[in-house]
N, C-alpha and C positions, 0 to 999 in steps of 0.2 A: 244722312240717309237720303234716297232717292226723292225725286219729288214724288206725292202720293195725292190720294183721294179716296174717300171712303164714299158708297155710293149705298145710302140707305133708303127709306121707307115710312110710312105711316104705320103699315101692319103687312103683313104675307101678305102674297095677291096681290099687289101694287104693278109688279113691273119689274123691280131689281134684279132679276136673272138676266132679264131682255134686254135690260141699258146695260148692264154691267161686260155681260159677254160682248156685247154688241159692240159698247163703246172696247173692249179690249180689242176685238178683229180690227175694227175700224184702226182704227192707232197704229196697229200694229203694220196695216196695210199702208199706212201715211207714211210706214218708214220709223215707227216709231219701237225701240225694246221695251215691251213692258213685260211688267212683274205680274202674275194673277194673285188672287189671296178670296179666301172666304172666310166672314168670319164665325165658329164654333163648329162642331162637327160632322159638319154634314159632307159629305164622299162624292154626290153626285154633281152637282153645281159646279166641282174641280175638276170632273172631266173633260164639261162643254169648256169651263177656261181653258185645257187644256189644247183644244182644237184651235182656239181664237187665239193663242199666240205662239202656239208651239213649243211654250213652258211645262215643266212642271205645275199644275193647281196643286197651293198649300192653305192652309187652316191656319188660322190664328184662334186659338180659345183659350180664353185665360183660365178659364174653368179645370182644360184637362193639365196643360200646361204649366199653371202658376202665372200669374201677370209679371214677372222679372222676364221670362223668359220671350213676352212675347215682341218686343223690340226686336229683340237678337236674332230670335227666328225670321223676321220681315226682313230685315239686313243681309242674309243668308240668303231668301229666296229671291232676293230682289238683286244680287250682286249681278253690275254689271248691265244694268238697264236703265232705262231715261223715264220711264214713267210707273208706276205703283197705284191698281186697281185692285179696291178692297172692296169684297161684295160684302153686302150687312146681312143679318138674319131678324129673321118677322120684324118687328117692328124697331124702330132706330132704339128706344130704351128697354123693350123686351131680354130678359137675361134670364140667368138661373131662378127658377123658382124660390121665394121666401129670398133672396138676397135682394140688396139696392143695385137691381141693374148688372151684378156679377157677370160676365161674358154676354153683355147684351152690343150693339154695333158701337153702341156710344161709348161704353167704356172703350173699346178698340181703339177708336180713333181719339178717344183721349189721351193712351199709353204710345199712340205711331204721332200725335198732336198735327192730326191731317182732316183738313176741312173734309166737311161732308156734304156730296151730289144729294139733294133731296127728291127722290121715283115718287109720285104723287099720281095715283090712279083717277084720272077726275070724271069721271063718268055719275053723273047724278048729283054736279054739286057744279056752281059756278063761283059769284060772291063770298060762299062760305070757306072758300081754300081760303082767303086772307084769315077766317077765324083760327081756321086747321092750322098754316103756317106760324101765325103767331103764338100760338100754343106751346108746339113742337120748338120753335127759337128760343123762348121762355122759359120750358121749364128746366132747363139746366144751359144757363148761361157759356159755360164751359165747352159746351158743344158747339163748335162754330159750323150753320148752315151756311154754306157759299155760295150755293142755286140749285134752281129746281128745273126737270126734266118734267113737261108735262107729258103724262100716260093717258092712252086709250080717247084721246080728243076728237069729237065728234063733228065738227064745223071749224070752218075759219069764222064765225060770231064765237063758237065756241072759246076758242083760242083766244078774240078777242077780250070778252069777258075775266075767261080766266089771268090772264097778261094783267090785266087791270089789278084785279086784287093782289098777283103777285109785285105788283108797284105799288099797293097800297100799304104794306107792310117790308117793303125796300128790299124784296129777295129778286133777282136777277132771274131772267128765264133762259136757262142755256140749250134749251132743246125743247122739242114739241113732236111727240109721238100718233100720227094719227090710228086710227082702231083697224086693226085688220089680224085677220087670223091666223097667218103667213109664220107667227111671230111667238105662235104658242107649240110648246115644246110635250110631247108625248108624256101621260104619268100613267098612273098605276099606284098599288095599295102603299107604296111607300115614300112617294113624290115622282119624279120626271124619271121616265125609261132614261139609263147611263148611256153617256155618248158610246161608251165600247159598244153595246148591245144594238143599239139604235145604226150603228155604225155609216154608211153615206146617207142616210137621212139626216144623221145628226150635222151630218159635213154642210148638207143643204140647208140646215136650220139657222145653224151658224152662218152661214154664209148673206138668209135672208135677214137677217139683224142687224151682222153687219154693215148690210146697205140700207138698212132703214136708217139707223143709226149714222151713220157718215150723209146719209140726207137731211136727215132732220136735225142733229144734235150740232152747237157749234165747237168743233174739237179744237180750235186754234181758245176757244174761251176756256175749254177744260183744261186746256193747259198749259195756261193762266193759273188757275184756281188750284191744278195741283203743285204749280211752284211757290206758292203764296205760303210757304210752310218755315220755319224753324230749321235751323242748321241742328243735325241733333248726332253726335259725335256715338253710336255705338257700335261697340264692338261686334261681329258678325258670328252669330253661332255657329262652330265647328265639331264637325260629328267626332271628326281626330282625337278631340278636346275631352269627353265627352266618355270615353271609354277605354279601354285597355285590350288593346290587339293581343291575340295570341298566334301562334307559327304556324305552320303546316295548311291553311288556306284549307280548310275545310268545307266540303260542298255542302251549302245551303238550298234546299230547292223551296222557291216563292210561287204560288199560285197565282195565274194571274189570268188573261181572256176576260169575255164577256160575264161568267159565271161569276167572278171574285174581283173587283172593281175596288172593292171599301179597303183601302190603305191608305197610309200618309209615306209621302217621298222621304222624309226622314228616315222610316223605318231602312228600307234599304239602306242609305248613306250611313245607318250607325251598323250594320250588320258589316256592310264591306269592312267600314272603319276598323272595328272589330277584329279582322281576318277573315272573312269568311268568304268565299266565291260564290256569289251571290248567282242563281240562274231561274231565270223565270218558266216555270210549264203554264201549260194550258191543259188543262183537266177537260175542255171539249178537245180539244186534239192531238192532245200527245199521248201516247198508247204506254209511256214508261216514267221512270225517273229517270234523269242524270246518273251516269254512272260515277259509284261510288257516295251518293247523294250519302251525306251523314245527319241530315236535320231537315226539318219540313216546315217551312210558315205557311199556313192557310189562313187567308184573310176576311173580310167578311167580302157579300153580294149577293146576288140572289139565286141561290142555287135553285132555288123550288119553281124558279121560270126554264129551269134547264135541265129538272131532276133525270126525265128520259134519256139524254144526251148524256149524262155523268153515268148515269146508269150502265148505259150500254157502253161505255169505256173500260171494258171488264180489266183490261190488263192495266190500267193506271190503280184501277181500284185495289187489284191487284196488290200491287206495289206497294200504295202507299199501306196496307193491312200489315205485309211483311213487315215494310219498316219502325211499324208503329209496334207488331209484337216482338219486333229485335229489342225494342228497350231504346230507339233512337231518340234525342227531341223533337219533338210536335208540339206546334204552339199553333194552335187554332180559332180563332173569333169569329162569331154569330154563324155566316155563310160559314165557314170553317168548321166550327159544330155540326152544322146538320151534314156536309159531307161524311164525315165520319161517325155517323148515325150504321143502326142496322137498317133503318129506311129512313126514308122522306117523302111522307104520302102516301105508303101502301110500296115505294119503287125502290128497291137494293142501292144503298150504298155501300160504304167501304166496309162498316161492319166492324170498325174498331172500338166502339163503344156499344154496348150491350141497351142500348135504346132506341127510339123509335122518333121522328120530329113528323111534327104535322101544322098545318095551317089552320089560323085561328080567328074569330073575327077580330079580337081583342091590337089593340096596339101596349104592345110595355114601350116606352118613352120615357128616357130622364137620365139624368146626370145619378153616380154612385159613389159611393164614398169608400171604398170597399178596403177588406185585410186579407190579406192570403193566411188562413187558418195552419195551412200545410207547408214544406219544403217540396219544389219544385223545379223544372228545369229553368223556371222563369222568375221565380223570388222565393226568397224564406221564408217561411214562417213568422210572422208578423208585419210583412211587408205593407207599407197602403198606399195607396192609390186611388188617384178618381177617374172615371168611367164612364163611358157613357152606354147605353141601352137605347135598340130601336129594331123592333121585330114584329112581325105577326106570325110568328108560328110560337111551337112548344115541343120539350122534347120530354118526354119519360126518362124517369132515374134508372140507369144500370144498378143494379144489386153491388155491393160493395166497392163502388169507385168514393174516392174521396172530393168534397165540393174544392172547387177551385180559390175560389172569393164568398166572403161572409159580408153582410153590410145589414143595414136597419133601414124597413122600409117607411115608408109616409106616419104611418102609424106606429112607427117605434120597435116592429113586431121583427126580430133575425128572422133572416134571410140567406139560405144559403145555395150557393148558385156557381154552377160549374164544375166539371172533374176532372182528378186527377187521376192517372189510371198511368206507371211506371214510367214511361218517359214523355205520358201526353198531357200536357198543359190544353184544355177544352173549357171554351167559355162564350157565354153571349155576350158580352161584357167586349166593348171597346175600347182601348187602352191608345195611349198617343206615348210613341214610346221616347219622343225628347224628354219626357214630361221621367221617366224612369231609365235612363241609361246602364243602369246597377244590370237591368234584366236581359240587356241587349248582351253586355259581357258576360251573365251568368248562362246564355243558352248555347254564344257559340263557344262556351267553355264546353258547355258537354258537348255539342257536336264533336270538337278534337276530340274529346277522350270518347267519343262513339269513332272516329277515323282513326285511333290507335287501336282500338281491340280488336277493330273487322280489320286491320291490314296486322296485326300479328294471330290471326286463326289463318291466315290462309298459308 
């Protein structure tokens, strides 16, 4: 595998988006192909990779995934590149709930066995990072820390000091971030506004990190540190592999713009794989489907910062209504759901589901374990899968749709969550679809046989 490096954390708020993108531009502008990766599911963080080297941003999560799978994925998105930046999430051992560390950064870079950059926010601590460092080296021997990037440093004494206890306990300072605000990326109720939305701000955001970063960090030491790795022979996941194409190339229309952000690049690569003529709209500006369009994936994003704008799309909404009561496949997650609401917020959507979403204070958060109780365009009846969950809205039950996904919540109590309503698969529920290949070939199964019946009525 490529050379790599996983560039983690004490805890969220450290700095990791900022060294990681940062150091990705940088790299990349030195002349360097790099790989982006974040690790567990989070949509947004893969955007901004996405600007810093002009890749695809992909997810490693062993949670939604399975841990076999997630070598093979890194292999896949890394082909063809000289270097491999793995962002971490919250804190370098934080993972799935109630598991030992389950999809937390450290498992990652345990299963890619690639040193980890340690982000260390030091603001309000000098001497005591040797306690902190030591700790973090310590409590799982197996994680190997290779250097620390100091964050948010206040003085050259500052620096001073801090340099010191990082020599006190033998960790390497490979970089030194001073505090400025240049550096801090736009959020909102669900973390950082997405690079699509953000759009030449984000370009500019990126661009101020990467020069902080190619200033302050020493990238000829990073990489060092991510060739210092293990020869590790695996094979590269293939989406080919993976599925079973069917003929006739069946128009797939994919959501996508500022509105609908939350996908993984896989999905597409197993659709194409698949058969399927994959075509992207924009629900803020394109006024129709694809003609001939036989299936619909709505992904997740935040529709509810864009509802007027979707709203006032009357001929997309249109569309997608028709298609949805032709009996087409629709396969819709989170932002996907509330499009195909009767509203969002009081403002018309498409109207395909006989409910209503609205904004809530509440966040649902968490990984799901979940069964497809029903047959549908996307799994059988007993199918399972895990999931992840991350919303602040809610949507009201339409009268006689069937739930999508069943699962048991904290307290043991069913749960049941999502509709099924003739050929729409609707859920808040985010699914990583390597992780289920079965559903990728059972949806553009029905797309064809939705392109045989509308091309033998005309």
């Amino acid at each position: 595998m490529v050379n790599r490096l996983v560039v983690a954390a004490p805890a969220s708020g450290s700095g990791k988006t900022t060294v990681a993108t940062g150091l990705m531009a940088a790299l990349r502008r030195a002349g360097d192909r790099v790989a982006p990766f974040k690790v567990g599911p989070d949509y947004i963080d893969p955007g901004y990779h996405g600007l810093a080297t002009g890749r695809s941003g992909r997810n490693l999560d062993p949670v939604m995934v399975g841990e076999h799978r997630v070598a093979a994925l890194f292999a896949h998105g890394s082909r063809g590149c000289d270097i491999a930046v793995v962002e971490g999430v919250m804190g370098l051992f934080d993972g799935r709930v109630d598991t030992e560390g389950i999809g937390s950064t450290a498992h990652v870079a345990k299963l890619l066995s690639a040193p980890v950059l340690f982000v260390v926010d030091a603001r309000g601590q000098s001497r005591s990072l040797a306690a902190l460092l030591h700790g973090f080296r310590g409590y799982d021997p197996t994680v190997r820390l290779g250097g620390v990037v100091l964050n948010q440093v206040g003085s050259a004494r500052h620096e001073q000091v801090l340099r010191g206890a990082c020599a006190e306990v033998g960790l390497e300072v490979l970089g030194v971030l001073p505090r400025d605000d240049r550096f801090v990326l736009p959020s909102r109720h669900l973390g950082l506004v997405t690079a699509a939305e953000h759009g030449s701000a984000a370009v500019e955001a990126v661009d101020a990190v990467a020069e902080a970063v190619a200033a302050h960090v020493d990238l000829d030491a990073v990489r060092r540190l991510a060739a210092e790795v293990p020869s590790m022979a695996v094979p590269a996941w293939d989406p080919a592999e993976e599925v079973t194409a069917v003929s006739g190339a069946p128009v797939v229309a994919v959501a996508g713009g500022a509105a609908f952000t939350f996908g993984y690049a896989e999905h597409v690569e197993l659709l194409r794989a698949a058969g399927a003529d994959v075509v992207v709209v924009d629900p803020l500006r394109d006024d129709d489907l694809p003609e001939g369009t036989a299936g619909l994936v709505l992904p997740g994003g935040f529709p509810e910062q864009h509802a007027a704008e979707l709203s006032a799309n009357t001929g997309l909404r249109a569309a997608v209504a028709a298609l949805a009561r032709s009996g087409a496949p629709v396969h819709a997650e989170c932002g996907g759901l509330l499009y195909l609401a009767r509203s969002l917020d009081g403002v018309p959507m498409c109207g395909v589901l006989d409910a209503d979403g609205s904004m809530t204070p509440r966040l649902t958060l968490g990984y799901r374990d979940a069964v497809a109780p029903y047959d549908s365009v996307l799994a059988r009846a007993g199918t399972r899968i895990t999931g992840h969950e991350f919303h602040r809205t809610s949507m009201s039950a339409p009268a006689g749709a069937k739930p999508a996904w069943q699962w048991r919540g904290h307290d043991l109590k069913p749960v049941a969550e999502g509709f099924v309503v003739g050929g729409v698969h609707a859920s808040y529920l985010h699914t990583h679809p390597a992780s289920a290949p079965d559903a990728i070939t059972r949806f553009v199964r029905a797309c064809h046989s939705e392109q045989v019946r509308v091309e033998a009525t005309r």
